[in-house]
Wavefront OBJ file of the C-alpha trace (Angstrom):
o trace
v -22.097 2.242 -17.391
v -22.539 5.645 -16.022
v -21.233 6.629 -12.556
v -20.410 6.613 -10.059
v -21.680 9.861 -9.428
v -23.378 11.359 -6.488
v -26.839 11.218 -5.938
v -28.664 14.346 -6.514
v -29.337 14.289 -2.755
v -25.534 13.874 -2.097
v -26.242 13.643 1.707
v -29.182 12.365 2.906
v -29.553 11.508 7.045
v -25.865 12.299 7.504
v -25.032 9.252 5.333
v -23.168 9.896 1.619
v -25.019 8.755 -1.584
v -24.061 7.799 -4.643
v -25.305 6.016 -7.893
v -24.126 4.091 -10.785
v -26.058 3.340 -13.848
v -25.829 0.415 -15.963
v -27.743 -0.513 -19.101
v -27.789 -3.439 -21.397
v -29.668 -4.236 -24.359
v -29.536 -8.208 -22.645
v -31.656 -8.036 -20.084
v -30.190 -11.904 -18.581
v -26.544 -10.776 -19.237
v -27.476 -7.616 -16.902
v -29.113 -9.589 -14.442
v -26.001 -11.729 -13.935
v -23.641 -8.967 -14.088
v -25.771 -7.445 -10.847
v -25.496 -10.567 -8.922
v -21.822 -10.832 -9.452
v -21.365 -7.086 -8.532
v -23.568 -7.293 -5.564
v -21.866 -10.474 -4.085
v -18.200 -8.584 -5.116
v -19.383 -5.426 -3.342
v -20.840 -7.407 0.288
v -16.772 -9.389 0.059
v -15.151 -5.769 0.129
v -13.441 -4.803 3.703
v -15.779 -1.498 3.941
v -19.120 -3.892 2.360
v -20.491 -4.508 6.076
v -19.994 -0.367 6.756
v -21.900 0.325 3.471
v -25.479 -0.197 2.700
v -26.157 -1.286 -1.124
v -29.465 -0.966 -2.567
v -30.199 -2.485 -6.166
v -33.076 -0.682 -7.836
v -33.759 -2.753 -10.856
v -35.940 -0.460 -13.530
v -36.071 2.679 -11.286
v -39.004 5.188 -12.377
v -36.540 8.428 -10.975
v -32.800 8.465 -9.561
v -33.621 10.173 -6.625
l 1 2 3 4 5 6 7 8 9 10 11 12 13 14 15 16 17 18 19 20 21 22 23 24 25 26 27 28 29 30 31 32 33 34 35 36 37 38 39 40 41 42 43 44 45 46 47 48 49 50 51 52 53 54 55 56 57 58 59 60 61 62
């Protein structure tokens, strides 16, 4: 796990940005931990002010 950092574009559209990496050498494992994070991370108080996006395999981290 790497992050969370901010995104190279820190501010984009007057909204923050910021990333978090994960790698696994289990692709299934990884898969499950994302669904558990995601659901964890809508539950939160702030989840419905935030906007999550899941980039699975991302070609850049811009």
């Amino acid at each position: 796990m790497l992050g969370p950092v901010p995104a190279p574009m820190e501010k984009r559209a007057g909204r923050y940005r910021a990333q978090l990496l994960l790698q696994s050498n289990q692709r299934p494992a990884l898969h499950g931990l994302l669904d558990a994070l995601m659901e964890h991370a809508r539950a939160l108080p702030s989840g419905r002010r935030c906007r999550w996006h899941l980039d699975v395999d991302p070609i850049d981290l811009l």
